[in-house]
PAGU-916609 format. One record per residue: x, y, z of N, C-alpha, C, CB in turn; residue in one letter. Coordinates in Angstrom, 3 decimals. Atoms other than C-alpha are relative to their C-alpha. Glycine has a CB too. Layout:
<pt><n_east>X</n_east><n_north>Y</n_north><n_up>Z</n_up><ca_east>X</ca_east><ca_north>Y</ca_north><ca_up>Z</ca_up><c_east>X</c_east><c_north>Y</c_north><c_up>Z</c_up><cb_east>X</cb_east><cb_north>Y</cb_north><cb_up>Z</cb_up><r>A</r></pt>
...
//
This chain:
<pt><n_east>0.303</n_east><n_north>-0.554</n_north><n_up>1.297</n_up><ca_east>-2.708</ca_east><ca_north>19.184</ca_north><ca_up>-7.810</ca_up><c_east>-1.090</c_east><c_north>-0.831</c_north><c_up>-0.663</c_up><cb_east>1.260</cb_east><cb_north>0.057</cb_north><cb_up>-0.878</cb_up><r>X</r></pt>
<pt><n_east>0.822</n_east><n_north>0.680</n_north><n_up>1.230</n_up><ca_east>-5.712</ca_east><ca_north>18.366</ca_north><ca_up>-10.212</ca_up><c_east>0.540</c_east><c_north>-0.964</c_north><c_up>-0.857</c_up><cb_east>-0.408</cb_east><cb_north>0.934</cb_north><cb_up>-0.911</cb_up><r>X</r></pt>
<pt><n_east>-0.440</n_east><n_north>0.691</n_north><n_up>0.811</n_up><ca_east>-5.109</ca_east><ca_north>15.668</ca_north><ca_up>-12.073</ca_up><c_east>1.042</c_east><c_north>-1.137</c_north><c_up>0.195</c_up><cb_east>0.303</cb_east><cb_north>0.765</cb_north><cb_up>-0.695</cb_up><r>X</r></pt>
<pt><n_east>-0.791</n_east><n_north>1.133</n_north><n_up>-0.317</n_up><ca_east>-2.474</ca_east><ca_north>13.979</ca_north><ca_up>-10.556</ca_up><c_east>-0.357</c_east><c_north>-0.899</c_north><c_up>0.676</c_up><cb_east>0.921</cb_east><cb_north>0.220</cb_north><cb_up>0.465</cb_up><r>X</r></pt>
<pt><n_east>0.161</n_east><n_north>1.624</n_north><n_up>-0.873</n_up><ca_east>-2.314</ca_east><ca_north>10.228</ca_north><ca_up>-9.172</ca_up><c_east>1.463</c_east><c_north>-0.725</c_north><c_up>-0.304</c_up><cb_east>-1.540</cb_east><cb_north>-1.246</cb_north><cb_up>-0.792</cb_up><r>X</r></pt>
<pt><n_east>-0.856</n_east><n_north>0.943</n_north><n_up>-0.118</n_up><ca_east>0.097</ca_east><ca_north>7.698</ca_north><ca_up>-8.380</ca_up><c_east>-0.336</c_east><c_north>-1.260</c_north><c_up>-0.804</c_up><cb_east>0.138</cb_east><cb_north>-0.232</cb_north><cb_up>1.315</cb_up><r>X</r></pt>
<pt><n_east>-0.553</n_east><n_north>0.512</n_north><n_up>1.084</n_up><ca_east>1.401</ca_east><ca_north>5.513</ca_north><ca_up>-11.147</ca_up><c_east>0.393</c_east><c_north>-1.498</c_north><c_up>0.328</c_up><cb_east>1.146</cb_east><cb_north>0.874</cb_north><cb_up>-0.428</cb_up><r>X</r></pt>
<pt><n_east>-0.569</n_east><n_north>1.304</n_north><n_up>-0.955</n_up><ca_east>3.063</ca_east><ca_north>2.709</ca_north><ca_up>-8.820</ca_up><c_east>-0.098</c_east><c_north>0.169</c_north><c_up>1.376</c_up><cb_east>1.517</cb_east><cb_north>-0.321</cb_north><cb_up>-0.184</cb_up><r>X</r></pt>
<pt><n_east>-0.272</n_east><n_north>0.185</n_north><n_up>-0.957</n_up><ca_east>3.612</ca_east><ca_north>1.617</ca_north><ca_up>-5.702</ca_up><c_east>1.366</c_east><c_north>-0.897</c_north><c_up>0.683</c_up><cb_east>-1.011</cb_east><cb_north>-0.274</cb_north><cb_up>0.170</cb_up><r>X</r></pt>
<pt><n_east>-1.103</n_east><n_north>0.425</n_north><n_up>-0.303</n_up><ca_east>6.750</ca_east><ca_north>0.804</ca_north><ca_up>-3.925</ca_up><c_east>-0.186</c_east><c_north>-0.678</c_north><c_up>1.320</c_up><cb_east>0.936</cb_east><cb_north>1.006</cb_north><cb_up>-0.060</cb_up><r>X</r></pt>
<pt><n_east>0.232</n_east><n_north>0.688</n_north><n_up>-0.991</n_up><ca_east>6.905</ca_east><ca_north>-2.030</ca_north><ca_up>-1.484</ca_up><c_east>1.805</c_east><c_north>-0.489</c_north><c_up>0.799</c_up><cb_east>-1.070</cb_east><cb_north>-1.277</cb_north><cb_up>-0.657</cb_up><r>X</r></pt>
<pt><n_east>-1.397</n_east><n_north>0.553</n_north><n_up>-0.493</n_up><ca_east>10.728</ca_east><ca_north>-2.552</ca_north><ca_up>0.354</ca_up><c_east>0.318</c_east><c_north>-0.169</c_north><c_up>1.122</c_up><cb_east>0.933</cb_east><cb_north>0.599</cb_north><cb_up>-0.291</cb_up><r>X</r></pt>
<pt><n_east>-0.201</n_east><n_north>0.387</n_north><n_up>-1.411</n_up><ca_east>11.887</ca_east><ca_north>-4.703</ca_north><ca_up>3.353</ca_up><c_east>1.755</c_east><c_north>-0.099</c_north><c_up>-0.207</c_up><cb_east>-0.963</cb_east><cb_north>-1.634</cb_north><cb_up>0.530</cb_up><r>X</r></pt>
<pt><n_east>-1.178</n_east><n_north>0.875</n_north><n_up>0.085</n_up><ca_east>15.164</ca_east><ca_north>-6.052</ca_north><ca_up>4.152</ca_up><c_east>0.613</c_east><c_north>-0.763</c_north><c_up>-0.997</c_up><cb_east>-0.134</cb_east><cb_north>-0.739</cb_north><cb_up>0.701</cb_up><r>X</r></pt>
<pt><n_east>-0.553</n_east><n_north>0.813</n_north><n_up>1.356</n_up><ca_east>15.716</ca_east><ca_north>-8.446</ca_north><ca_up>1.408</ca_up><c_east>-0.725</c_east><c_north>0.023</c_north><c_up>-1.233</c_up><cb_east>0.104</cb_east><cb_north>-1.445</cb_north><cb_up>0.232</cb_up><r>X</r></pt>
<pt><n_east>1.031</n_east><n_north>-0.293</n_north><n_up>1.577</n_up><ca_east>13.036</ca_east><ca_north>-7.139</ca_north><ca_up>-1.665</ca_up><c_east>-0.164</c_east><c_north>1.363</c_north><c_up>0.027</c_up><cb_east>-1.754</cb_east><cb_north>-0.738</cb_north><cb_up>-0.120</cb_up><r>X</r></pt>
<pt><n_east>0.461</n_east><n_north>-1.133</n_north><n_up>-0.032</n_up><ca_east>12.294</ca_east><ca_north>-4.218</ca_north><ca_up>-3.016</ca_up><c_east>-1.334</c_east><c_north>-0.392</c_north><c_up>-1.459</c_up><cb_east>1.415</cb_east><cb_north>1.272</cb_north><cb_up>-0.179</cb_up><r>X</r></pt>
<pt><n_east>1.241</n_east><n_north>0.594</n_north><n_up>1.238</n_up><ca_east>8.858</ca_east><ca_north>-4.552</ca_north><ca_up>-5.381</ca_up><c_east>-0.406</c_east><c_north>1.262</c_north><c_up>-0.557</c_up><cb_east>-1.589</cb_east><cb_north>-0.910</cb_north><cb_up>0.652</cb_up><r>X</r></pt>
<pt><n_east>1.358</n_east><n_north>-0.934</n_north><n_up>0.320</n_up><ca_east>7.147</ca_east><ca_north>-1.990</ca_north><ca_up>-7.626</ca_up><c_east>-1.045</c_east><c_north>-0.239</c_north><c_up>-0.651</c_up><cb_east>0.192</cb_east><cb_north>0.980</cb_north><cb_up>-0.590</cb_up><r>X</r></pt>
<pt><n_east>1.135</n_east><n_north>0.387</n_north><n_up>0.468</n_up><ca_east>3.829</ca_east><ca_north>-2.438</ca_north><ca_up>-8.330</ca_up><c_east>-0.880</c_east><c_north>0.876</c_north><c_up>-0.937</c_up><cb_east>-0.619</cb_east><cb_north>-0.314</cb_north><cb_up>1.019</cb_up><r>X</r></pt>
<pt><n_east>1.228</n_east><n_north>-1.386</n_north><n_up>0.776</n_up><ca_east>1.785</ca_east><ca_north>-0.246</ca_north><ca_up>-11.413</ca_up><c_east>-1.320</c_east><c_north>-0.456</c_north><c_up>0.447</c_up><cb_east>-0.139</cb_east><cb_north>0.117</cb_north><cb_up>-2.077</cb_up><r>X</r></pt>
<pt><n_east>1.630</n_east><n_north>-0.033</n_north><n_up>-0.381</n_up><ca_east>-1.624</ca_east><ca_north>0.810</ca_north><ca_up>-10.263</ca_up><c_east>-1.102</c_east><c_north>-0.171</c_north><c_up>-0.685</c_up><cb_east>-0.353</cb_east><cb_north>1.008</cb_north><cb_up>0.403</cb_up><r>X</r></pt>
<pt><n_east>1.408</n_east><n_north>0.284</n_north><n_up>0.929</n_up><ca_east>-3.272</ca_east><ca_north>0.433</ca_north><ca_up>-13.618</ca_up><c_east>0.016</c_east><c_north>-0.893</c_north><c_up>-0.164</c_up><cb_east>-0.352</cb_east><cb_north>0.465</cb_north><cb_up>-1.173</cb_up><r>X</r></pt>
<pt><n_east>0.058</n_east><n_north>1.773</n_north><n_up>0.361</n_up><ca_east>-4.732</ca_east><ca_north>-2.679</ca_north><ca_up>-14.241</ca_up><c_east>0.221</c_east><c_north>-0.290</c_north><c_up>-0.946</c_up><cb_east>-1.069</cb_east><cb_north>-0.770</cb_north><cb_up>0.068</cb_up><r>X</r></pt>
<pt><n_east>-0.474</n_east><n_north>0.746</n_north><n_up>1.795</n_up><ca_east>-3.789</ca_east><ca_north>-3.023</ca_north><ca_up>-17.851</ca_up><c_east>1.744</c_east><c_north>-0.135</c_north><c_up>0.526</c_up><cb_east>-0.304</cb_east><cb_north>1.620</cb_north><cb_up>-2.025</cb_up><r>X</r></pt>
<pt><n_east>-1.861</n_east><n_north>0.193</n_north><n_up>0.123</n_up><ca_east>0.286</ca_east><ca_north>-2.779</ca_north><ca_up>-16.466</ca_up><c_east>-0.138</c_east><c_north>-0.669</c_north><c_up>1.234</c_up><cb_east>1.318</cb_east><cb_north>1.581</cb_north><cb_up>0.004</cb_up><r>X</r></pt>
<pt><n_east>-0.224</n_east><n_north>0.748</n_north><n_up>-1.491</n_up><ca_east>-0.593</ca_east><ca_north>-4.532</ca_north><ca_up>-12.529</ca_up><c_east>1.285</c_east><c_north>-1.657</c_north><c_up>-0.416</c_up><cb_east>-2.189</cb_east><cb_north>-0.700</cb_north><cb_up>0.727</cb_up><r>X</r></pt>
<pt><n_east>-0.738</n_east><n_north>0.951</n_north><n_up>0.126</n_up><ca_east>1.143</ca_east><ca_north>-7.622</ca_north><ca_up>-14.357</ca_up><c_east>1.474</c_east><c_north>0.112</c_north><c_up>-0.732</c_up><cb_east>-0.793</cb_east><cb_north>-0.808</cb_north><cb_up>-0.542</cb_up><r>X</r></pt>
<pt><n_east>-1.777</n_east><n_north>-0.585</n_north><n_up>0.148</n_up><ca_east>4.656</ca_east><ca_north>-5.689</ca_north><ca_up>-14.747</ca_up><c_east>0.487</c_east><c_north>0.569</c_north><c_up>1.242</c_up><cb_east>0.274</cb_east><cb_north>1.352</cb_north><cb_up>-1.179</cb_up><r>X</r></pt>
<pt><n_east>-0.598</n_east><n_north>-0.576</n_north><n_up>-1.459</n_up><ca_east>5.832</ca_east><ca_north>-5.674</ca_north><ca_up>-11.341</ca_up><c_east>1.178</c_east><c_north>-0.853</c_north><c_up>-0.346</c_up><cb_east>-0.906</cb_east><cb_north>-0.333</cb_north><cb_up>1.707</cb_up><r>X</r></pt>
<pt><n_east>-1.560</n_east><n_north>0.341</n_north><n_up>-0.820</n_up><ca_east>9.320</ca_east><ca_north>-5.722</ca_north><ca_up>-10.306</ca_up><c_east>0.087</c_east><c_north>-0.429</c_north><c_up>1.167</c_up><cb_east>0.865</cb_east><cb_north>1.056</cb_north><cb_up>0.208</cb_up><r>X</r></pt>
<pt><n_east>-0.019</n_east><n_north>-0.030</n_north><n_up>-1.250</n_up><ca_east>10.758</ca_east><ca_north>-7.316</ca_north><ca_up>-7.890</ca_up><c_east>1.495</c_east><c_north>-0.606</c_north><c_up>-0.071</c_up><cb_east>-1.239</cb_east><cb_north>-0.747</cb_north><cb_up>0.782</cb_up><r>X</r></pt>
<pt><n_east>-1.156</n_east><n_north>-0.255</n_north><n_up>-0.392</n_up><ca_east>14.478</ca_east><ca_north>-7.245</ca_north><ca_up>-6.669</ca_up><c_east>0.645</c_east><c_north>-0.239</c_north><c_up>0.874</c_up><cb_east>0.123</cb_east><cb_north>0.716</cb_north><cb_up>0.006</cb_up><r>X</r></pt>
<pt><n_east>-0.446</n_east><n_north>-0.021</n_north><n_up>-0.889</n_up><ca_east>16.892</ca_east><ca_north>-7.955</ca_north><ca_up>-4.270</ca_up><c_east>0.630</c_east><c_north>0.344</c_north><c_up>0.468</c_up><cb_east>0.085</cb_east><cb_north>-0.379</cb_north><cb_up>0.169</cb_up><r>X</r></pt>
<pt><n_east>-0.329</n_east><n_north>-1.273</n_north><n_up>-0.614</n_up><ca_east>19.008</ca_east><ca_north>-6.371</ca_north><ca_up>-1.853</ca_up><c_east>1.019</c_east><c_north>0.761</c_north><c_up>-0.592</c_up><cb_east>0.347</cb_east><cb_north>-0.166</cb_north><cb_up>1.278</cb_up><r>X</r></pt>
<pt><n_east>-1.432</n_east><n_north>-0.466</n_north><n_up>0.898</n_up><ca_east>21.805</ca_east><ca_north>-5.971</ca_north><ca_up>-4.574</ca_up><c_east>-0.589</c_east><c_north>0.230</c_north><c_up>-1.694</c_up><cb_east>1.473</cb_east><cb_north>-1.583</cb_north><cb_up>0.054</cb_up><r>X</r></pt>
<pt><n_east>0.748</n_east><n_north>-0.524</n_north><n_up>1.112</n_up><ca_east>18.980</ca_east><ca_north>-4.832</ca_north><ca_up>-7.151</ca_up><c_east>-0.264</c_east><c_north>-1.442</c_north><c_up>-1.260</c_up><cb_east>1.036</cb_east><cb_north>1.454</cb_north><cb_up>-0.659</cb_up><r>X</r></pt>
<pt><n_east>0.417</n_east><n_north>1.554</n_north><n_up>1.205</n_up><ca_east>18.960</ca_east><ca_north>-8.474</ca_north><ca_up>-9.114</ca_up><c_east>-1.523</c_east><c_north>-0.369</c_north><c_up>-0.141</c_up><cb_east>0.719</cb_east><cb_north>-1.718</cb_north><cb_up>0.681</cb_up><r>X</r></pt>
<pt><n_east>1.120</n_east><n_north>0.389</n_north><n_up>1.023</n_up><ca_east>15.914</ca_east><ca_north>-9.335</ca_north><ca_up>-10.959</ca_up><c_east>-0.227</c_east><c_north>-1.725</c_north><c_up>0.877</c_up><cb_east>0.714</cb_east><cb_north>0.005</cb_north><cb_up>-2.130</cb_up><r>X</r></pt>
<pt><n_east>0.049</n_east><n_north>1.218</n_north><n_up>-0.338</n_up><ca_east>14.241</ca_east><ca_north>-12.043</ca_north><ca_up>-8.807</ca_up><c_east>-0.892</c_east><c_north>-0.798</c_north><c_up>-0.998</c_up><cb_east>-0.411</cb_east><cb_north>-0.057</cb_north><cb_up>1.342</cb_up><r>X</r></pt>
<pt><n_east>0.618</n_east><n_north>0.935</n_north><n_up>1.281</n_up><ca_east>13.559</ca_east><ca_north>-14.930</ca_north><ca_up>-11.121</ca_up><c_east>-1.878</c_east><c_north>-0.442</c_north><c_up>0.227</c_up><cb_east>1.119</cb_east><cb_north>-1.776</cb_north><cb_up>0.014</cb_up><r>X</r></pt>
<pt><n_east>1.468</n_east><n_north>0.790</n_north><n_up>-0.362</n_up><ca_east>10.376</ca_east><ca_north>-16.835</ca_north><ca_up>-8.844</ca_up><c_east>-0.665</c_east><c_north>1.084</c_north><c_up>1.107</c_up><cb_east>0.264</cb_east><cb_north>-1.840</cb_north><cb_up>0.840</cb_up><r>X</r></pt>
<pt><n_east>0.763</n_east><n_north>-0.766</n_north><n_up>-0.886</n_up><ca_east>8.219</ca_east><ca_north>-14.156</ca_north><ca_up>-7.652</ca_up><c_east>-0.777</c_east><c_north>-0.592</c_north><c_up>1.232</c_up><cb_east>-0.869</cb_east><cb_north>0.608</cb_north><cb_up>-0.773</cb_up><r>X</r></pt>
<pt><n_east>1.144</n_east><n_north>0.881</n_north><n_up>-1.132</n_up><ca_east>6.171</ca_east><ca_north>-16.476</ca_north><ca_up>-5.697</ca_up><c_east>0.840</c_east><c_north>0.135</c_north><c_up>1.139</c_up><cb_east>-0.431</cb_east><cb_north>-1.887</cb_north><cb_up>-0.316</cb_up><r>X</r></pt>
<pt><n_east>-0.882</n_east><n_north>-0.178</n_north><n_up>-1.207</n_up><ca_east>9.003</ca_east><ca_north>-16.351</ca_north><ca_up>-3.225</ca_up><c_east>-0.172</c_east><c_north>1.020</c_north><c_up>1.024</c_up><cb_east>1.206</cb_east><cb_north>0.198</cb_north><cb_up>-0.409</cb_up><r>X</r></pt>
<pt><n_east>0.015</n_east><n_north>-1.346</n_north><n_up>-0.220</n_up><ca_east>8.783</ca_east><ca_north>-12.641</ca_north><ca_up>-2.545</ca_up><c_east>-1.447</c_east><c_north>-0.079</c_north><c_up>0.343</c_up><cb_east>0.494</cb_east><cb_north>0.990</cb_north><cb_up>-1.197</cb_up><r>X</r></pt>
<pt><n_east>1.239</n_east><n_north>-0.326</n_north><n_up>-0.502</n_up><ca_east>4.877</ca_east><ca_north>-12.950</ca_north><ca_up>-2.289</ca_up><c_east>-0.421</c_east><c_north>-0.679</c_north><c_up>1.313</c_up><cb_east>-0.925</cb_east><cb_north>-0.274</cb_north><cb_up>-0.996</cb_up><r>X</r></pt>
<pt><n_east>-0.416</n_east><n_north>1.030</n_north><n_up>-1.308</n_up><ca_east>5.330</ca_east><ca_north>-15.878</ca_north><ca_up>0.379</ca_up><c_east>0.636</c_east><c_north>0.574</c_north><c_up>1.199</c_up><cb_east>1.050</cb_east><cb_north>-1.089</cb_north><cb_up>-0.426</cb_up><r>X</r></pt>
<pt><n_east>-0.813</n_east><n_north>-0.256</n_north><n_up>-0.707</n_up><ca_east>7.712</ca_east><ca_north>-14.119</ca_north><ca_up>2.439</ca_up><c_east>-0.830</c_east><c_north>1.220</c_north><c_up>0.257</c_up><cb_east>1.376</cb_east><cb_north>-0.049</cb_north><cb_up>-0.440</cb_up><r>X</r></pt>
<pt><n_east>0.378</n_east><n_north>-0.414</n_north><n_up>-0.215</n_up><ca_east>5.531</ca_east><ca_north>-11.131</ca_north><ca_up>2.022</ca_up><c_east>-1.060</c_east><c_north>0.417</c_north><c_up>0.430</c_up><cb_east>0.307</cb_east><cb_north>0.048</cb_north><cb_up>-0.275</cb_up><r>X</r></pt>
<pt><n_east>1.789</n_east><n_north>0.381</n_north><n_up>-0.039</n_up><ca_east>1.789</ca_east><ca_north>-11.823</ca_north><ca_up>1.944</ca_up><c_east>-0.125</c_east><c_north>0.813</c_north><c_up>1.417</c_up><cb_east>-0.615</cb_east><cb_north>-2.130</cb_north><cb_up>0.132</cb_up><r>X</r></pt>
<pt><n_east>1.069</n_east><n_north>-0.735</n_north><n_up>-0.963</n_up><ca_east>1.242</ca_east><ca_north>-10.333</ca_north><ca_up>5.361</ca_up><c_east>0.132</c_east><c_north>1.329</c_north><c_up>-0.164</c_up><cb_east>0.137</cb_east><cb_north>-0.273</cb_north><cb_up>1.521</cb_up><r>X</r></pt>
<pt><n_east>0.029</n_east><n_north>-1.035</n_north><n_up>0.082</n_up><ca_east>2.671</ca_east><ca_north>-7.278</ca_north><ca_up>4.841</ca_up><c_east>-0.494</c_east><c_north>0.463</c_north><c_up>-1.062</c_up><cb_east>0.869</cb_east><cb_north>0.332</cb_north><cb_up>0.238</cb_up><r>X</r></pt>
<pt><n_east>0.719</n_east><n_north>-0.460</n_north><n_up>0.987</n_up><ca_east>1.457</ca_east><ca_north>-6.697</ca_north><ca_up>1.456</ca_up><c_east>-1.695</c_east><c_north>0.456</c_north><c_up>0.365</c_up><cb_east>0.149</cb_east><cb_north>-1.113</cb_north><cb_up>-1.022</cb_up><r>X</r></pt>
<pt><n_east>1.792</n_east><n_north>-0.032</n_north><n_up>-0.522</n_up><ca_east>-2.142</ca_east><ca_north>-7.437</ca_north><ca_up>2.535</ca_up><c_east>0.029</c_east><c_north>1.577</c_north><c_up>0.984</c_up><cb_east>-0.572</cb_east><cb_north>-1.872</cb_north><cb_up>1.411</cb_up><r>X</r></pt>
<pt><n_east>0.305</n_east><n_north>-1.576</n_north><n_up>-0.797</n_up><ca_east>-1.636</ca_east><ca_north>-4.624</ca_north><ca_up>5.007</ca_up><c_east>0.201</c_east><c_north>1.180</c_north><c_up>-0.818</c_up><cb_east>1.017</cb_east><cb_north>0.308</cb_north><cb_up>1.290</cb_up><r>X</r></pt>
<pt><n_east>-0.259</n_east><n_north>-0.664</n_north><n_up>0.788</n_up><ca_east>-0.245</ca_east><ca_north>-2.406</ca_north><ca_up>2.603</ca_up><c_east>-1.371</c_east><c_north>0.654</c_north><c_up>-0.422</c_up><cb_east>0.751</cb_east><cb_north>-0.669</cb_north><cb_up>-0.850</cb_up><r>X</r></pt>
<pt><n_east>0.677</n_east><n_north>0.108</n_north><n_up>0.680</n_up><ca_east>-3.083</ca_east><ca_north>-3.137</ca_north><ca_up>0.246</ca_up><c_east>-1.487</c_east><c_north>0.765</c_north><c_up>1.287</c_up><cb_east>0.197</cb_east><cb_north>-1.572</cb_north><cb_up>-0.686</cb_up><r>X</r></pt>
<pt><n_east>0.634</n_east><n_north>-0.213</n_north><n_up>-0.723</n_up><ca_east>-5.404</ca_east><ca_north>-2.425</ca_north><ca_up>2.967</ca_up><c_east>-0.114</c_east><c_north>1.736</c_north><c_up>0.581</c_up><cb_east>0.361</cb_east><cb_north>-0.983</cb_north><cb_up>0.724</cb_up><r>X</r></pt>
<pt><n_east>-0.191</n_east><n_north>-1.359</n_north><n_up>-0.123</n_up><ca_east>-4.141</ca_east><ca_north>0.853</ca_north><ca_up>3.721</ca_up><c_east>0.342</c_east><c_north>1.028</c_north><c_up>-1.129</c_up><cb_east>0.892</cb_east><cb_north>0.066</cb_north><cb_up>0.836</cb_up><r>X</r></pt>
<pt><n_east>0.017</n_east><n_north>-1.294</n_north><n_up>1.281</n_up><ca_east>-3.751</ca_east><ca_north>2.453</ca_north><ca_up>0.374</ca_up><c_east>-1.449</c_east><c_north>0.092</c_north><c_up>-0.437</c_up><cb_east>1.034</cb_east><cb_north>-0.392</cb_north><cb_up>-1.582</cb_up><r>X</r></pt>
<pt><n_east>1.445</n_east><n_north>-0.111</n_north><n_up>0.140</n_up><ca_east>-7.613</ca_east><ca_north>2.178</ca_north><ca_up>0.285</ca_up><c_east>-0.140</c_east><c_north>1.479</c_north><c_up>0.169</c_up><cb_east>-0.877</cb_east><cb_north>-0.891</cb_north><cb_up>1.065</cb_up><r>X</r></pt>
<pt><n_east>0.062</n_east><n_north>-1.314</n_north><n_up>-0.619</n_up><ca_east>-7.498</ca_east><ca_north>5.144</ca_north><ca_up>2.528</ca_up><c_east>0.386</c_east><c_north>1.905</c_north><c_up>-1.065</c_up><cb_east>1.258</cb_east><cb_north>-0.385</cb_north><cb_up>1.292</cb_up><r>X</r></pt>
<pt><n_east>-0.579</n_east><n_north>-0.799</n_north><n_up>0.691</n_up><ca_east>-6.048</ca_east><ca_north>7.161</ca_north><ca_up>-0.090</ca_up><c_east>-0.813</c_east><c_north>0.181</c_north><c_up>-1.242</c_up><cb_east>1.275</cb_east><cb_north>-0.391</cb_north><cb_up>-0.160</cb_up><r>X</r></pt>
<pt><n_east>0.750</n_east><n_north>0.095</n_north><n_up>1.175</n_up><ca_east>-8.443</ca_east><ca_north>5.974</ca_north><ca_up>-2.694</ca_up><c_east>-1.345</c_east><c_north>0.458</c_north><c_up>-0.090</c_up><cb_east>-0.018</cb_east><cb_north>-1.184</cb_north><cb_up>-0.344</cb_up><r>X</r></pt>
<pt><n_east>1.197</n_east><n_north>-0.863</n_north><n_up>-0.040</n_up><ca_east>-11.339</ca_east><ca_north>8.150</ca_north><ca_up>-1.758</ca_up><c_east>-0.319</c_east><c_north>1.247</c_north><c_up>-1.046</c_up><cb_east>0.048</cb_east><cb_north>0.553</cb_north><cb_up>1.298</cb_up><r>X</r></pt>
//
């Protein structure tokens, strides 16, 4: 449909689930969670554990951004 776009992005493994907003005025209101939905305190953890897969992620929602 015209007009529409995606708002967030949802990132979930095994032990995180993250959502990320796509606009850059909200990119610094991400969630991020664990496998029993708790509010993880030190994100850095979650980006550590994730960094490769994110990067790929990030890499492949390009494709979409045409």
């Amino acid at each position: 449909m015209a007009g529409r776009y995606w708002d967030s992005l949802c990132y979930i493994n095994h032990h995180y689930k993250a959502v990320f907003p796509l606009q850059s005025y909200n990119f610094l209101k991400q969630t991020v969670t664990d496998e029993a939905d708790r509010e993880i305190a030190n994100k850095a953890v979650f980006f550590r554990a994730s960094q490769n897969d994110l990067a790929l992620v990030m890499t492949e929602i390009k494709k979409f951004n045409k």
